[in-house]
PDB file of N, CA, C and O in Angstrom:
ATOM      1  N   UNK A   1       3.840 -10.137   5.825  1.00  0.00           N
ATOM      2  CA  UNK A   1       3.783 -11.097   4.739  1.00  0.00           C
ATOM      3  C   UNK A   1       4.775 -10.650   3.668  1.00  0.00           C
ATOM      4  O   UNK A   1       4.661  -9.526   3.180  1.00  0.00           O
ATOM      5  N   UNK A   2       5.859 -11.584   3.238  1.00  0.00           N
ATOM      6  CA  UNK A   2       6.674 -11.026   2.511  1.00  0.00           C
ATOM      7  C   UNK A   2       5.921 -11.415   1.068  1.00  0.00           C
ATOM      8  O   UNK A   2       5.079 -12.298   0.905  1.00  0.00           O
ATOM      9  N   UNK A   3       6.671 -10.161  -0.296  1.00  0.00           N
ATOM     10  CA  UNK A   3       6.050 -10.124  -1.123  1.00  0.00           C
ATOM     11  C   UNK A   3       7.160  -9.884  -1.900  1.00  0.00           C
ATOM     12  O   UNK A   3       8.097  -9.167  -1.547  1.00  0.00           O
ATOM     13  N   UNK A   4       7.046 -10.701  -3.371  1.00  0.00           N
ATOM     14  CA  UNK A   4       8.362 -10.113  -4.447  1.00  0.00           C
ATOM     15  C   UNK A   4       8.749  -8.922  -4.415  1.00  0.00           C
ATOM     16  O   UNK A   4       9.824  -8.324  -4.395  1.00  0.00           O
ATOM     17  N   UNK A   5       7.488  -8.642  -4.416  1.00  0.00           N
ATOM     18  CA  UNK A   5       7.721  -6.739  -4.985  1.00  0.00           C
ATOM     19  C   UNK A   5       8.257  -6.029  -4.036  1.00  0.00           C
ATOM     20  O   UNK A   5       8.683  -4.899  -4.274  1.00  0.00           O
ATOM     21  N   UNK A   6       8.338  -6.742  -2.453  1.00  0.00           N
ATOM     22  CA  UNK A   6       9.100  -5.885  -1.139  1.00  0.00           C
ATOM     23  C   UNK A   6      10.190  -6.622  -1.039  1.00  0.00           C
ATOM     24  O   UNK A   6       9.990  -7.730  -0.540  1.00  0.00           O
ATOM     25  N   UNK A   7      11.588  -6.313  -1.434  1.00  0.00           N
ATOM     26  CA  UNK A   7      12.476  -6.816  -0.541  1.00  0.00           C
ATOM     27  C   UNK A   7      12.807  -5.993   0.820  1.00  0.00           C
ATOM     28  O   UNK A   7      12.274  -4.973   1.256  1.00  0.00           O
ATOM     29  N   UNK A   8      13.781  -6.717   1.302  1.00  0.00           N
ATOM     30  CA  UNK A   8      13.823  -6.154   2.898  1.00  0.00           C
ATOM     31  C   UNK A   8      14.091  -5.005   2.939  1.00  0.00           C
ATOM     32  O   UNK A   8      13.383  -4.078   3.332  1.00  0.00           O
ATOM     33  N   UNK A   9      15.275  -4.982   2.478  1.00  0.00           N
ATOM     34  CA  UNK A   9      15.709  -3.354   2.088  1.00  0.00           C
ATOM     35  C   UNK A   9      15.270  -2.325   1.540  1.00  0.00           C
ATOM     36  O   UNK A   9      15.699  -1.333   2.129  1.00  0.00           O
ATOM     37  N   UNK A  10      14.358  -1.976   0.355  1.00  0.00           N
ATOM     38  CA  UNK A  10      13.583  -1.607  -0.099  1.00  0.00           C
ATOM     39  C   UNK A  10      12.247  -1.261   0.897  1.00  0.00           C
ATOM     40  O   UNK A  10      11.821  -0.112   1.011  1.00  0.00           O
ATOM     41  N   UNK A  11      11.706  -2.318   1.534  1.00  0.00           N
ATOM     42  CA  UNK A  11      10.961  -2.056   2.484  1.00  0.00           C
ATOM     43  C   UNK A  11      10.906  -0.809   3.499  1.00  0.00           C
ATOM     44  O   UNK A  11      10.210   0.193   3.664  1.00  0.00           O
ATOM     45  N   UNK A  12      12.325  -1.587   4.248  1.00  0.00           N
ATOM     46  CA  UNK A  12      12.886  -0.274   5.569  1.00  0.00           C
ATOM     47  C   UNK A  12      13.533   0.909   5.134  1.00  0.00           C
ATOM     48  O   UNK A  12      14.231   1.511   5.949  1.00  0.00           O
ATOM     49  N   UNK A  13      13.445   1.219   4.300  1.00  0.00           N
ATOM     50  CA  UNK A  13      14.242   2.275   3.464  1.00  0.00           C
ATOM     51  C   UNK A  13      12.860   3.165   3.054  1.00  0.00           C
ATOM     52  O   UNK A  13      12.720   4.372   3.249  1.00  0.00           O
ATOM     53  N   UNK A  14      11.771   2.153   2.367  1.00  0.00           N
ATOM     54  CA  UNK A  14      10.394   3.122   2.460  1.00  0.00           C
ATOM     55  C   UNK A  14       9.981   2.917   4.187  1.00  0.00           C
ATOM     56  O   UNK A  14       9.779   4.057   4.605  1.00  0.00           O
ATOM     57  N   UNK A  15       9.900   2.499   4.657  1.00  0.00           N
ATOM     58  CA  UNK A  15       9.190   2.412   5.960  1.00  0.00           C
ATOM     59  C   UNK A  15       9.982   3.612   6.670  1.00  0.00           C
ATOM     60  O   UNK A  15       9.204   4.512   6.987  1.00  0.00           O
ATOM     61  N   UNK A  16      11.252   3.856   6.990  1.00  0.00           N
ATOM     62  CA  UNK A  16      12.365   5.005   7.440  1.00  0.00           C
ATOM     63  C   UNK A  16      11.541   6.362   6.887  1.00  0.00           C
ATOM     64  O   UNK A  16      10.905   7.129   7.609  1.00  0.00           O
ATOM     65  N   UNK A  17      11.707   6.474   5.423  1.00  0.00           N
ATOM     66  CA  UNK A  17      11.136   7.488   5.037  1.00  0.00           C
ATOM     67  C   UNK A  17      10.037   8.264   5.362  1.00  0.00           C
ATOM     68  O   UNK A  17       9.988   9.469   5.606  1.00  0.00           O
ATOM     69  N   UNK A  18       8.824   7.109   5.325  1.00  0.00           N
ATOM     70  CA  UNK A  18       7.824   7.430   5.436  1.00  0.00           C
ATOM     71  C   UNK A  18       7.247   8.066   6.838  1.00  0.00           C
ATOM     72  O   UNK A  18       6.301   8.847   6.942  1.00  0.00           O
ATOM     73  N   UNK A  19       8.296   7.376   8.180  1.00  0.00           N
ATOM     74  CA  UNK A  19       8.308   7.573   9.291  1.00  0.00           C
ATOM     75  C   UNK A  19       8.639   8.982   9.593  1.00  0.00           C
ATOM     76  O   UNK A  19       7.974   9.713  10.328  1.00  0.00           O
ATOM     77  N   UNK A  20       9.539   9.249   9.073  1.00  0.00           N
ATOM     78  CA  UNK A  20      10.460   9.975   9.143  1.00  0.00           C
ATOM     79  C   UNK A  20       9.616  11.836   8.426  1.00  0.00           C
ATOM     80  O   UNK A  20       9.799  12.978   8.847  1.00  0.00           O
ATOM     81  N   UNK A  21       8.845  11.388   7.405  1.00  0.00           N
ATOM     82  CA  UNK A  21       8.184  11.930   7.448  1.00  0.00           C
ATOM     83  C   UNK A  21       8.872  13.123   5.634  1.00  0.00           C
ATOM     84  O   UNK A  21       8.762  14.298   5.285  1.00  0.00           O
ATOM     85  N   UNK A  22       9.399  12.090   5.157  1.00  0.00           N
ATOM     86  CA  UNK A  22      10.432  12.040   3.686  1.00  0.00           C
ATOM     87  C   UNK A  22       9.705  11.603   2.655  1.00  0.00           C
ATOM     88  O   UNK A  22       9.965  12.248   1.639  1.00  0.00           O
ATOM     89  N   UNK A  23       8.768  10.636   2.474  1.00  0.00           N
ATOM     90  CA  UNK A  23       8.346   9.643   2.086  1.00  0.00           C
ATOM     91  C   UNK A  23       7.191  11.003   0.787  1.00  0.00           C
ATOM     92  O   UNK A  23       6.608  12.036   1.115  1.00  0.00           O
ATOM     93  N   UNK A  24       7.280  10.454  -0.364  1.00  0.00           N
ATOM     94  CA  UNK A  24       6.660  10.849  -1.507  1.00  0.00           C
ATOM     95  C   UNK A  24       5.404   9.889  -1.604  1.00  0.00           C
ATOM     96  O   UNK A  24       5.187   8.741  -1.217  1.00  0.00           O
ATOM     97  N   UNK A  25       4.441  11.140  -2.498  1.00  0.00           N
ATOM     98  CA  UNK A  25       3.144  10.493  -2.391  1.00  0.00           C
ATOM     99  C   UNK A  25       3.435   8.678  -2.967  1.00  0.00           C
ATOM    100  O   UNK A  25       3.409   7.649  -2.292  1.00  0.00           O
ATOM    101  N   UNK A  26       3.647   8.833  -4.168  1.00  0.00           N
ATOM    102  CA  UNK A  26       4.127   7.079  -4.197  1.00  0.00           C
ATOM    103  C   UNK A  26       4.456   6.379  -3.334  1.00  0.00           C
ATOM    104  O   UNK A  26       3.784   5.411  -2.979  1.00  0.00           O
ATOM    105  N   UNK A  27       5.784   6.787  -2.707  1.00  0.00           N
ATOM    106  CA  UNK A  27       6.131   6.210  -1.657  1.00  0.00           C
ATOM    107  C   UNK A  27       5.273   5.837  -0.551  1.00  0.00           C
ATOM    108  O   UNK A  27       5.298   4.713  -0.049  1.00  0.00           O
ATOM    109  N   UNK A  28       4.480   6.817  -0.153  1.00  0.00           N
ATOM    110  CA  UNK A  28       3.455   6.529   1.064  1.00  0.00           C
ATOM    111  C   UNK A  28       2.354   5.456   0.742  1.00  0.00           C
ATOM    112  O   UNK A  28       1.987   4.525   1.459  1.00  0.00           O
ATOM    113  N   UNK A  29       1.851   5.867  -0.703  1.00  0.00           N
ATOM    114  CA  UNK A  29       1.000   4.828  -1.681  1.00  0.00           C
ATOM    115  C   UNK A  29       1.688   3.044  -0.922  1.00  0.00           C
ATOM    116  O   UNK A  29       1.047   2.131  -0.402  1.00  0.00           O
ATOM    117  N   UNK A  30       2.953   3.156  -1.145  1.00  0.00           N
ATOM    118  CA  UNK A  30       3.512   1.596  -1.503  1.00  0.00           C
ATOM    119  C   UNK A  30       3.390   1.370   0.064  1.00  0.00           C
ATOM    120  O   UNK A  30       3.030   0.272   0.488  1.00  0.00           O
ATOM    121  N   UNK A  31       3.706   2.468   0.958  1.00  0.00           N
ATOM    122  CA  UNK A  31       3.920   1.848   2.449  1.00  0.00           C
ATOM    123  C   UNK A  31       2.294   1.465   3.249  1.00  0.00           C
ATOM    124  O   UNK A  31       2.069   0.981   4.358  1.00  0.00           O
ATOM    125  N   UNK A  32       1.640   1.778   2.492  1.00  0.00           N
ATOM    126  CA  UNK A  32       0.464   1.807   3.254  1.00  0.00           C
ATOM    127  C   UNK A  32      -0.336   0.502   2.973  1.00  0.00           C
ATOM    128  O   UNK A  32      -0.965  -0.200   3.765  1.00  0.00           O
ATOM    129  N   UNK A  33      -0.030   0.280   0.809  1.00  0.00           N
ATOM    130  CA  UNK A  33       0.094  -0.940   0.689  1.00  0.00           C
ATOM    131  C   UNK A  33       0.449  -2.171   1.622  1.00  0.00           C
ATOM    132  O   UNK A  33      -0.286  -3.077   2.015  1.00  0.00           O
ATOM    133  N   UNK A  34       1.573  -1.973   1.821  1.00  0.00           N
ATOM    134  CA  UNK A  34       2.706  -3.034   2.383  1.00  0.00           C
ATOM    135  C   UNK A  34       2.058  -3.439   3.702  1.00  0.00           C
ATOM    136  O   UNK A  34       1.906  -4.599   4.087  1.00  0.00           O
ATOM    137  N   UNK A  35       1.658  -2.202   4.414  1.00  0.00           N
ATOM    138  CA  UNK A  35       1.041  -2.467   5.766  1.00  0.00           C
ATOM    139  C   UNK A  35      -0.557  -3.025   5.586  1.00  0.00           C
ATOM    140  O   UNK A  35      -1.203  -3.213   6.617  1.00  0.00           O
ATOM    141  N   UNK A  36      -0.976  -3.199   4.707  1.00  0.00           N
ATOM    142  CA  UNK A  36      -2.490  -3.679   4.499  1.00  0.00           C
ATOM    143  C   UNK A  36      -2.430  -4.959   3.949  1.00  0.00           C
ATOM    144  O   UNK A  36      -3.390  -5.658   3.624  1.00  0.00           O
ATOM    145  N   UNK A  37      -0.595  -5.368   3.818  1.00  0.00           N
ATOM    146  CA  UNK A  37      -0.689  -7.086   3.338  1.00  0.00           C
ATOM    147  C   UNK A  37      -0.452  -7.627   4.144  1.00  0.00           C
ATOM    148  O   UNK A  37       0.415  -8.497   4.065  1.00  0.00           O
ATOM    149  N   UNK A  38      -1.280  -7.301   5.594  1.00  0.00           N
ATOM    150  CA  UNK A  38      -0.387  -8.522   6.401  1.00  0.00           C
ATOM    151  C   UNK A  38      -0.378  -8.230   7.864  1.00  0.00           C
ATOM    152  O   UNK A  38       0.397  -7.349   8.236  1.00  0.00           O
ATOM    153  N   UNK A  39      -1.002  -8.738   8.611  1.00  0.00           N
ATOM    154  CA  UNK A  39      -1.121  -8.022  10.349  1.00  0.00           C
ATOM    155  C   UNK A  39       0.543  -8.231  10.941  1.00  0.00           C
ATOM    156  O   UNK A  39       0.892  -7.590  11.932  1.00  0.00           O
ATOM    157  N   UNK A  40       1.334  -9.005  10.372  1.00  0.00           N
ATOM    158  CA  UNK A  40       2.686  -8.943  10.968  1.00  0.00           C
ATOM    159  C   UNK A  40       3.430  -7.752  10.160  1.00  0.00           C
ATOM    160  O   UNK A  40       4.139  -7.009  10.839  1.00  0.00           O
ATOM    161  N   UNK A  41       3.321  -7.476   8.598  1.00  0.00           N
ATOM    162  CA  UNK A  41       3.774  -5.944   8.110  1.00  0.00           C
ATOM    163  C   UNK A  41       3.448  -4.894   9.158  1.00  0.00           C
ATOM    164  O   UNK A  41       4.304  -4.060   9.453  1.00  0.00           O
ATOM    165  N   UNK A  42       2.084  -4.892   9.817  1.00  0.00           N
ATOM    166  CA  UNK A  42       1.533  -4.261  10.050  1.00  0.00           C
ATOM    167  C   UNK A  42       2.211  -3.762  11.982  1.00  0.00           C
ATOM    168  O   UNK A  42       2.359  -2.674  12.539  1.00  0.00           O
ATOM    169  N   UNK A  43       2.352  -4.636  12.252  1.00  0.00           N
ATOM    170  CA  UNK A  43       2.762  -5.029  13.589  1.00  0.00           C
ATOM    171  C   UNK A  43       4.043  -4.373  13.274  1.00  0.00           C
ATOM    172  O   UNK A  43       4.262  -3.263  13.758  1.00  0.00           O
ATOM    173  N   UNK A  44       4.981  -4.988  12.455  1.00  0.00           N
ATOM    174  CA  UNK A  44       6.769  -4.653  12.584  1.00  0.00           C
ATOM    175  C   UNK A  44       6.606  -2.874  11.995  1.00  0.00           C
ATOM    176  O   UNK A  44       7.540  -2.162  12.366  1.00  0.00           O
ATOM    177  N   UNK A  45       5.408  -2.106  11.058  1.00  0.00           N
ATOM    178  CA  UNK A  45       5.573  -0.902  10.953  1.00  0.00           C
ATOM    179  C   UNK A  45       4.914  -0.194  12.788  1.00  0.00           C
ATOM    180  O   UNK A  45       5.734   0.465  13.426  1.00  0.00           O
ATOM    181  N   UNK A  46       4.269  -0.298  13.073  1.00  0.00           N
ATOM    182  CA  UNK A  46       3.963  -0.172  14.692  1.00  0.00           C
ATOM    183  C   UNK A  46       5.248  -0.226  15.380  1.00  0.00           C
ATOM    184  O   UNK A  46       5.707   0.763  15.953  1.00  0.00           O
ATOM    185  N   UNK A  47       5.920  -1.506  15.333  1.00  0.00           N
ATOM    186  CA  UNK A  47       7.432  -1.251  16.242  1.00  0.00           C
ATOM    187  C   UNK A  47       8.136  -0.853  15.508  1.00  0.00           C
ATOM    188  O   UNK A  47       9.194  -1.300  15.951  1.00  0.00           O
ATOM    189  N   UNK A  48       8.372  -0.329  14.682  1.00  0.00           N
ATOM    190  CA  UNK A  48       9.477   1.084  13.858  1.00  0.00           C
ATOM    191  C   UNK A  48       8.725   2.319  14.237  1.00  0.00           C
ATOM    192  O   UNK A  48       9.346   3.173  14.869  1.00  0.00           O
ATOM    193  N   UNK A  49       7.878   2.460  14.034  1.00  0.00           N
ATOM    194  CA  UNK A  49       7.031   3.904  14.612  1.00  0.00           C
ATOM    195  C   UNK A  49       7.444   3.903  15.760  1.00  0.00           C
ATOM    196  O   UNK A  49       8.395   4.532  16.226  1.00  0.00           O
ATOM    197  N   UNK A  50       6.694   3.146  16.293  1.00  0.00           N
ATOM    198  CA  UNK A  50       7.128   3.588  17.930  1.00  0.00           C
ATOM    199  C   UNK A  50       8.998   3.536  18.798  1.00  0.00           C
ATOM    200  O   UNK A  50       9.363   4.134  19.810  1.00  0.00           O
ATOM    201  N   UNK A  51       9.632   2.789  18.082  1.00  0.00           N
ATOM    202  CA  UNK A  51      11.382   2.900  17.862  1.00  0.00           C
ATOM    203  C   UNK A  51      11.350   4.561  17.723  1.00  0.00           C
ATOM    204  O   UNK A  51      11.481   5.455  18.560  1.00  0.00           O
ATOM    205  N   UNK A  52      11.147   4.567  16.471  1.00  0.00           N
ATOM    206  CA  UNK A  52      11.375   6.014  16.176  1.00  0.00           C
ATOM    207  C   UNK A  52      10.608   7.377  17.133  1.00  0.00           C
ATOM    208  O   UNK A  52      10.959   8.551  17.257  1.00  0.00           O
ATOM    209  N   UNK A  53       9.626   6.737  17.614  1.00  0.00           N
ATOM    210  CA  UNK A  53       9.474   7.715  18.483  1.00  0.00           C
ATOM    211  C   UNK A  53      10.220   8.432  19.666  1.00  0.00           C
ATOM    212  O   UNK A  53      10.666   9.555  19.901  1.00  0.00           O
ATOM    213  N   UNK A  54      10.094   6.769  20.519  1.00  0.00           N
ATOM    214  CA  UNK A  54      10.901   6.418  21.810  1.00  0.00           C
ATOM    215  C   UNK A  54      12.404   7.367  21.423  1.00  0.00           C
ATOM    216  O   UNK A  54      12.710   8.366  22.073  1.00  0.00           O
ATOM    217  N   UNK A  55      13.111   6.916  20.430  1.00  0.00           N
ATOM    218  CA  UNK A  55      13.995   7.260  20.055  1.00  0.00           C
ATOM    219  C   UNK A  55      14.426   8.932  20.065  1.00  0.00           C
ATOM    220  O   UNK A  55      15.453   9.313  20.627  1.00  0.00           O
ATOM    221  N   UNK A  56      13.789   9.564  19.587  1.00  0.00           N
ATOM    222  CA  UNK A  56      13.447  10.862  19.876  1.00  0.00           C
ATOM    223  C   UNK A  56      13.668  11.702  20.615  1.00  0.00           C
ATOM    224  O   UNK A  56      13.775  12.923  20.503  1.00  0.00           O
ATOM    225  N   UNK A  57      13.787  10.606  21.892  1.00  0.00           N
ATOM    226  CA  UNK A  57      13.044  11.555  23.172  1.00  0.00           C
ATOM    227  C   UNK A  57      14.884  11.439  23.879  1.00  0.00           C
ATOM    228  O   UNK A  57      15.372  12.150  24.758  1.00  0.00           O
ATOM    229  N   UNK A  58      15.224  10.855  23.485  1.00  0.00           N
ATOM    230  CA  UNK A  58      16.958  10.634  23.621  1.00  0.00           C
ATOM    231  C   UNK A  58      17.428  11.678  23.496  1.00  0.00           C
ATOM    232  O   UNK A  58      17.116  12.320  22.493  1.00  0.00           O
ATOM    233  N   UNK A  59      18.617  12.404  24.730  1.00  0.00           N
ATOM    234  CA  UNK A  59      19.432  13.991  24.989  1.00  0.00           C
ATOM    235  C   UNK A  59      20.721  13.756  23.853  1.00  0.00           C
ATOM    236  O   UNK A  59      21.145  14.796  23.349  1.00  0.00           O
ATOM    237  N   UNK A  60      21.435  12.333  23.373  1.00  0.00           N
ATOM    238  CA  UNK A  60      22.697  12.476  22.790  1.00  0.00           C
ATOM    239  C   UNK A  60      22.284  11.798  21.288  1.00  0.00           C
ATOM    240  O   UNK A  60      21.866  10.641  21.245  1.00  0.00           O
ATOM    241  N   UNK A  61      22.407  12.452  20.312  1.00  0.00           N
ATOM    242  CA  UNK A  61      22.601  11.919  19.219  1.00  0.00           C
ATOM    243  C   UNK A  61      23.092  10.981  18.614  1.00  0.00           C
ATOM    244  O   UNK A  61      22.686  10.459  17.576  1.00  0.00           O
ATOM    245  N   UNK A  62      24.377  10.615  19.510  1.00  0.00           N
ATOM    246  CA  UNK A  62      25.019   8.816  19.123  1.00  0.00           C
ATOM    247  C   UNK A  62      24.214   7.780  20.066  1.00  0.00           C
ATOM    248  O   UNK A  62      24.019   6.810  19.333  1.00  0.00           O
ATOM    249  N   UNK A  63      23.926   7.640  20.715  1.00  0.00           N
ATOM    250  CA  UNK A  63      22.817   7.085  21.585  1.00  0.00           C
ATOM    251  C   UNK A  63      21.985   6.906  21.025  1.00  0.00           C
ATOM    252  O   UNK A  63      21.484   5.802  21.239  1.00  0.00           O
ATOM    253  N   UNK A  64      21.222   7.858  19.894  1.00  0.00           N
ATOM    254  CA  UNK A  64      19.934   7.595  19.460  1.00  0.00           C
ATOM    255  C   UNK A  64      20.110   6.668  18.399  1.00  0.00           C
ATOM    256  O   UNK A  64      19.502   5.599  18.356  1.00  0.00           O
ATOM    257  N   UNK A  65      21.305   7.223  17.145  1.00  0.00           N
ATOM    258  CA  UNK A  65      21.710   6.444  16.477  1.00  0.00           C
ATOM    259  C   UNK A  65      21.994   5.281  16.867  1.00  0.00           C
ATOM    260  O   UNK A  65      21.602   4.453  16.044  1.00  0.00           O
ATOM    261  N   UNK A  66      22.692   4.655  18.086  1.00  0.00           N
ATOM    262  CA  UNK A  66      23.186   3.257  18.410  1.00  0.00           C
ATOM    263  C   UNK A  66      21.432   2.619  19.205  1.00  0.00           C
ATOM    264  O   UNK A  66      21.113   1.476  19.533  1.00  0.00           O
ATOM    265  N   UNK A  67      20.775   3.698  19.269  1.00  0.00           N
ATOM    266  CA  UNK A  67      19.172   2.715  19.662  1.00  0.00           C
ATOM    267  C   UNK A  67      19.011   1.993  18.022  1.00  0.00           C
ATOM    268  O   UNK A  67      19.154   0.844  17.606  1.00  0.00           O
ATOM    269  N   UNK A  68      18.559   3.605  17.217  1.00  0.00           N
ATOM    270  CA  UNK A  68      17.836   2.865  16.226  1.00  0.00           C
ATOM    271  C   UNK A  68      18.583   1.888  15.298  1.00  0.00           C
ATOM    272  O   UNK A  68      17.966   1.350  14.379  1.00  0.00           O
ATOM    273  N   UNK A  69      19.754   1.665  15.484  1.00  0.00           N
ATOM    274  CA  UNK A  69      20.938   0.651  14.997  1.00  0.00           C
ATOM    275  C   UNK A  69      20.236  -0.792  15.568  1.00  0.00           C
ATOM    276  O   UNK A  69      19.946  -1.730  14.825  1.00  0.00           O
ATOM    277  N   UNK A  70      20.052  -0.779  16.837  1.00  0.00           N
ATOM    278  CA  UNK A  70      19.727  -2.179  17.420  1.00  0.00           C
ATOM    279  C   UNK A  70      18.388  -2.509  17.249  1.00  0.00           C
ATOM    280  O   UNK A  70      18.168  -3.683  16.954  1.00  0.00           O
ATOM    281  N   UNK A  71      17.222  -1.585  17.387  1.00  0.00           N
ATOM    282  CA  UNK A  71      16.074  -1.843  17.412  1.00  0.00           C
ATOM    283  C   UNK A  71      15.896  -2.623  15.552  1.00  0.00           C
ATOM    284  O   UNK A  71      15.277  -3.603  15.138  1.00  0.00           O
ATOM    285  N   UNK A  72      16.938  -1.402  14.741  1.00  0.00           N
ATOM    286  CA  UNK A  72      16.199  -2.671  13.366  1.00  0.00           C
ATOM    287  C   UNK A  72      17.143  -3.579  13.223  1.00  0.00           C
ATOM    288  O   UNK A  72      16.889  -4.158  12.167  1.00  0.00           O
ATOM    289  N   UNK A  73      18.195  -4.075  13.753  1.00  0.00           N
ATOM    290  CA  UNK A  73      18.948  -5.265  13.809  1.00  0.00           C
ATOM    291  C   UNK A  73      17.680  -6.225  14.384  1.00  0.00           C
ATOM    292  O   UNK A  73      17.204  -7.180  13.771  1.00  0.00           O
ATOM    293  N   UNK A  74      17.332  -5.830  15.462  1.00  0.00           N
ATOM    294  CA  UNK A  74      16.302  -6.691  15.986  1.00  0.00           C
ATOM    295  C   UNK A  74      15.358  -6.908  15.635  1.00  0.00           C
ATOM    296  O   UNK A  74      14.913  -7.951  16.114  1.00  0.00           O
ATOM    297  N   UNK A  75      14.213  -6.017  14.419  1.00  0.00           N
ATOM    298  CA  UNK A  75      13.513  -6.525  13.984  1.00  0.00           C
ATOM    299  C   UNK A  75      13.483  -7.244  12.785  1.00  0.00           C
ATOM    300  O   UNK A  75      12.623  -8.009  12.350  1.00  0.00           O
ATOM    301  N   UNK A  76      14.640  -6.852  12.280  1.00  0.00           N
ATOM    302  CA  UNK A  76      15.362  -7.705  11.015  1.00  0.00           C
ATOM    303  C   UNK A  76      15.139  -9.167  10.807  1.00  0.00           C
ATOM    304  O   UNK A  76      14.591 -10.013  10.101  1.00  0.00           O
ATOM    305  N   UNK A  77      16.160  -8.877  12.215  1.00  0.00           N
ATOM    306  CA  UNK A  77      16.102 -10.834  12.831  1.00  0.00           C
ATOM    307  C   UNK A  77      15.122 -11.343  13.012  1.00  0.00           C
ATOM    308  O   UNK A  77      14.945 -12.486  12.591  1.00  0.00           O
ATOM    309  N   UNK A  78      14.009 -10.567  13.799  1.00  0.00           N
ATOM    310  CA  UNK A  78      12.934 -11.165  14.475  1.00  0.00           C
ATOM    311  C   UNK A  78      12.317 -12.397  13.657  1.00  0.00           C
ATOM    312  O   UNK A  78      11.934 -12.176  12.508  1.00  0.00           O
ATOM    313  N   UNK A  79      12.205 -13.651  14.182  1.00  0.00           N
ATOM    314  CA  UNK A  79      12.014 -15.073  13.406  1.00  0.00           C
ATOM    315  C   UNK A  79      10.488 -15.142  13.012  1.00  0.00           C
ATOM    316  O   UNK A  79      10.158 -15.848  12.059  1.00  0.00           O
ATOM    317  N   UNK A  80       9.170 -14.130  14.017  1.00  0.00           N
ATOM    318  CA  UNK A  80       7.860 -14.269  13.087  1.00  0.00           C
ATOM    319  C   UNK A  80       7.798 -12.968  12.272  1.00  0.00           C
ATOM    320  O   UNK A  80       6.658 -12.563  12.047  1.00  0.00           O
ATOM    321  N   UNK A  81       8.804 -12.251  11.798  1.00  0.00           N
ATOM    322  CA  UNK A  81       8.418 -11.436  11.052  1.00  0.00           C
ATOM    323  C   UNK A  81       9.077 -11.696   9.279  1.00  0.00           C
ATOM    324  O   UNK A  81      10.122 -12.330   9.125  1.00  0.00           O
ATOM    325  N   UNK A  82       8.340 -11.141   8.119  1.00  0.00           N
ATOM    326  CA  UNK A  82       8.208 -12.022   7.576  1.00  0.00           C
ATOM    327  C   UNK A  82       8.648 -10.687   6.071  1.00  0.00           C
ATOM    328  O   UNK A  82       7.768 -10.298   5.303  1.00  0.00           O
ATOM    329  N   UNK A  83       9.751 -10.335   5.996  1.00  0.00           N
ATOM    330  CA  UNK A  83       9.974  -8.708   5.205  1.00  0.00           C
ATOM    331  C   UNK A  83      10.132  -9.349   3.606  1.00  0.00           C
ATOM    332  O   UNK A  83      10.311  -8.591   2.653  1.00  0.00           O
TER     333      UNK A  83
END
């Protein structure tokens, strides 16, 4: 569910972080928010988690980078998701 207070960018930039495991108590505050407004927030942080997991498990470092390049191009786009 998109919300003033989330733009897109702002969003995946806390959502990255937080994944990632960067993310400040505020920060985690707002992401956990974000994911409790909305079973599709909730859904598109599930397929970034699990991106980032999958991702992981990748032997070449530009490879991983050119996954997680496409996976959030793709959820960017994705037409029921709603940032």
């Amino acid at each position: 569910m998109y919300s003033p207070m989330y733009d897109k960018d702002a969003i995946e930039l806390l959502l990255t972080k937080y994944i990632t495991g960067n993310a400040d108590s505020d920060e985690t505050r707002m992401v956990k928010d974000w994911i409790a407004r909305g079973e599709e927030n909730a859904r598109h942080f599930q397929e970034l988690e699990l991106s980032w997991e999958l991702s992981r498990s990748f032997p070449n470092e530009n490879k991983v980078q050119e996954a997680r390049n496409k996976i959030h191009k793709a959820l960017l786009n994705h037409p029921d998701l709603n940032l």
